[in-house]
ROKEDREN-101792 format. One line per field, with one value per residue (C-alpha): x, y, z; residue number from 1. Coordinates in steps of 0.5 Angstrom, whole numbers, plus 500, padded with zeros to 3 digits. Layout:
BEGIN
px <- X,...
py <- Y,...
pz <- Z,...
num <- NUM,...
***
This chain:
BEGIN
px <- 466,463,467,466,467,469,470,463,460,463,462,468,473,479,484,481,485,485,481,476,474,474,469,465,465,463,458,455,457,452,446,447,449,443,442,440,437,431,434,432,437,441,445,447,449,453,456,459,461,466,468,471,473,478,481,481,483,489,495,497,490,488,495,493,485,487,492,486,485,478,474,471,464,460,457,461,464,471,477,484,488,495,501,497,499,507,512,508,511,507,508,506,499,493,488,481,478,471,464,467,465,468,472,475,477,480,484,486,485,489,488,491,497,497,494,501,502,503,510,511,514,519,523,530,534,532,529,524,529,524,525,522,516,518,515,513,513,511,515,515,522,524,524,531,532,530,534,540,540,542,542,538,536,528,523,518,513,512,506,506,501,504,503,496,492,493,498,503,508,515,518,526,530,534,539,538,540,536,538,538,532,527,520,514,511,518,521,527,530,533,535,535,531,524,521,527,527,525,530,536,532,534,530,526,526,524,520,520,515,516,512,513,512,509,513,511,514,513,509,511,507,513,520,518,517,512,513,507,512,508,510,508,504,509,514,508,507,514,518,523,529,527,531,527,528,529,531,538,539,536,536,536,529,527,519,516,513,505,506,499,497,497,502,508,515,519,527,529,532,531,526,529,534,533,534,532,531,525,524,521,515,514,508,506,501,500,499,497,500,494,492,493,496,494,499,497,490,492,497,491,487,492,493,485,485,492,490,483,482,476,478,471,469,469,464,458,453
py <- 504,507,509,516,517,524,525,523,528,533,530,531,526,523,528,533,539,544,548,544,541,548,551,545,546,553,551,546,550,555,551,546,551,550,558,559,552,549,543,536,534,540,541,534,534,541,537,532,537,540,533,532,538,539,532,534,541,539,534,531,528,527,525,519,518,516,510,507,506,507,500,502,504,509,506,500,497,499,496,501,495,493,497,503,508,507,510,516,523,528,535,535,532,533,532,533,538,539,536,530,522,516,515,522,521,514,516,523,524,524,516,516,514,521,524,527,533,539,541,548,554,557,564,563,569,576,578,573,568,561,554,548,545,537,532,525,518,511,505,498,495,487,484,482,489,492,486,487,493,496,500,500,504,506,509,515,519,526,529,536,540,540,546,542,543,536,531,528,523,525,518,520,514,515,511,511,506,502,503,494,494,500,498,498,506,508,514,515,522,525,531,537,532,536,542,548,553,560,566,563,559,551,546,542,534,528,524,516,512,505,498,492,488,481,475,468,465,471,476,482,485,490,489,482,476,471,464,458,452,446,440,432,428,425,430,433,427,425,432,433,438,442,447,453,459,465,472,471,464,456,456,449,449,444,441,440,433,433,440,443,446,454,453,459,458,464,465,470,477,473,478,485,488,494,496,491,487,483,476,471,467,459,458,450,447,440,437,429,425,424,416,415,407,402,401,408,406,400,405,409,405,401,408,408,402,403,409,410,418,423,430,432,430,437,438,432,434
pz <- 498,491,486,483,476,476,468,467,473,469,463,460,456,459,455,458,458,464,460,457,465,467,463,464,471,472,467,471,477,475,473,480,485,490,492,484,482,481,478,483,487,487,492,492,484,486,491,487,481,487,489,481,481,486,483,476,475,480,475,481,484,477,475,481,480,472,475,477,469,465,467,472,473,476,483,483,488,489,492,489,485,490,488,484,489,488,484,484,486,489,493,500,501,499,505,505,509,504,503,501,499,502,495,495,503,502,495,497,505,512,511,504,501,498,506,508,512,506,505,507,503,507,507,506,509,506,500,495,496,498,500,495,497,501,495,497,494,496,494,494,498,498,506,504,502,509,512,510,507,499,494,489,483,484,479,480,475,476,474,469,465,457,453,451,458,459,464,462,468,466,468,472,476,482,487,494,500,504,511,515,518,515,516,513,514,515,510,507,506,500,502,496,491,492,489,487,490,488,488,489,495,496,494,498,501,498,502,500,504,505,504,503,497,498,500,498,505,510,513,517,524,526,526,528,521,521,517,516,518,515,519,519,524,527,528,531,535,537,536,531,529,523,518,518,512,516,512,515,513,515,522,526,530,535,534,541,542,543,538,535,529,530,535,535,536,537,533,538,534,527,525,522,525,530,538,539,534,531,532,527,529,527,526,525,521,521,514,514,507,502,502,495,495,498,502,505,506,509,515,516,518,522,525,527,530,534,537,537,539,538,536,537,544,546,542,545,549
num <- 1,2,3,4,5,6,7,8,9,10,11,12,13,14,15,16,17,18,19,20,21,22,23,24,25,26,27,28,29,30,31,32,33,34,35,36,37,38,39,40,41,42,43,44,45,46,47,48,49,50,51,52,53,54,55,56,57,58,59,60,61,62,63,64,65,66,67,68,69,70,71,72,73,74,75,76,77,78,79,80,81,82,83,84,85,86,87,88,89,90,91,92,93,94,95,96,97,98,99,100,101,102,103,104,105,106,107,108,109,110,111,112,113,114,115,116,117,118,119,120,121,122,123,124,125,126,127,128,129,130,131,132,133,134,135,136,137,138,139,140,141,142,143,144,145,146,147,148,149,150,151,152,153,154,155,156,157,158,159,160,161,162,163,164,165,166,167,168,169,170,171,172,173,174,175,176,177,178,179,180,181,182,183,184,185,186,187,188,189,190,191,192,193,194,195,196,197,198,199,200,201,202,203,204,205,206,207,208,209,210,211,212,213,214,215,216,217,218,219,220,221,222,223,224,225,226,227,228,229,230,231,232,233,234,235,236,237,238,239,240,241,242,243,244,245,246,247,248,249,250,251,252,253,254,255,256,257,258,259,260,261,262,263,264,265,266,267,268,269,270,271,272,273,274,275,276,277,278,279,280,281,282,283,284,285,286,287,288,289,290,291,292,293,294,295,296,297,298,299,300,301,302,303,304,305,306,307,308,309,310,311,312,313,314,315,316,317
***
């Protein structure tokens, strides 16, 4: 994916205010638009200008487009820094539905973290009186959270327009609880704490969509949790019983004899919780002792002369 510099098609500053891109768009809308144009590569260019435009002229898109930071270049190879899109709130969805690049697709599309269905604006009763647009946001949880469950205080940014023309992120905390058991993907509803209504209307929802944040033991497929186990040659060789780390506590786990590196072992239900619960998966990996004495070296190669094997037999022709 190539990333698109959206300020500099429109040729614009990165303090912009809504005007400012505005004028500038229809002036380039003008001169490019591929009916009146004799420039080269018109309908590419006018293309490219409606892409920066959507994104721009809108506080939330652009409010999203400017965390990505301003040292990145036009056409580079581009990758969205880890977590950027957290914390974010934003009404509804954005979509795509236009002739757009990769990159508007990626960042702003179905597929994007931003790509939910949009919230709907709904009469309520008679008159003028009209339910809040839902709002939406990602956050970034602990597995322990999602384990046991908690409360926790989480802080969002929600884009606004000042008297300027210009996005600001007005910053808000809010408490929430963590039901045991959420997964990655999974949403939290906060009802009432979207966008008010109108005419006496009642607000909208607000809808927080769970990831986790990265764990230095486990990783997470599901509700099921798994560890890398590192286990010696012997207790590979011999078995053994080892403690293992489990998000519930160390649990006592039997290493079969004859066990292999990669091979799984499964803690039935000690993965996160649920109808049913996941389970967490061992997975063994066999490190060898480095040779670094002499009385190292001397085991080692007491070992290759007492149990002469050659991993690598399959393998000759």
């Amino acid at each position: 994916m190539r990333y698109k510099d959206y300020y500099k098609i429109l040729g614009v500053e990165r303090t912009a205010t809504q005007d400012e891109i505005k004028r500038a768009y229809r002036k380039l809308a003008r001169k490019y638009h591929p009916d009146v144009s004799k420039e080269p590569e018109a309908e590419e260019r006018f293309k490219e200008i409606n892409e920066a435009h959507e994104v721009l002229q809108d506080a939330e898109k652009r409010a999203a487009y400017d965390r990505l930071g301003a040292n990145w270049k036009a056409g580079q190879d581009f990758t969205p820094p880890p977590g950027w899109d957290t914390g974010f709130e934003f009404s509804g969805g954005f979509g795509g539905g236009g002739d757009f690049s990769d990159f508007f697709e990626n960042m702003f599309g179905q597929g994007s973290p931003f790509g939910g269905v949009q919230g709907q604006r709904r009469r309520s009763g008679g008159g003028f009186r009209m339910r809040g647009q839902d709002h939406r946001a990602r956050i970034r949880i602990s597995l322990e959270d999602a384990f046991h469950g908690s409360e926790r205080a989480i802080h969002l940014e929600t884009p606004q327009l000042d008297a300027q023309g210009r996005v600001k992120l007005r910053p808000h905390t809010l408490k929430i609880r963590i039901p045991a058991g959420i997964g990655s993907g999974q949403q939290i509803r906060l009802s009432g704490r979207g966008e008010p209504g109108s005419g006496g209307g009642p607000a909208g929802d607000l809808y927080l969509e769970v990831e986790f944040e990265p764990h230095p033991l486990y990783t997470v497929e599901g509700r099921d949790i798994y560890l890398d186990l590192p286990i010696t040659p012997w207790e590979a060789a011999l078995g053994a019983r080892v403690a293992v780390p489990t998000l519930g506590g160390a649990v006592d786990m039997k290493i079969p004899a004859g066990a292999r590196s990669g091979q799984k072992l499964r803690l039935k239900g000690r993965g996160l919780p649920g109808q049913p619960a996941g389970d967490q998966y061992a997975v063994l990996q066999i490190v060898t002792p480095p040779a670094e004495t002499a009385k190292a070296k001397h085991f080692y190669e007491e070992m290759a002369r007492t149990l002469p094997f050659n991993p690598r037999r399959h393998l000759e022709s």
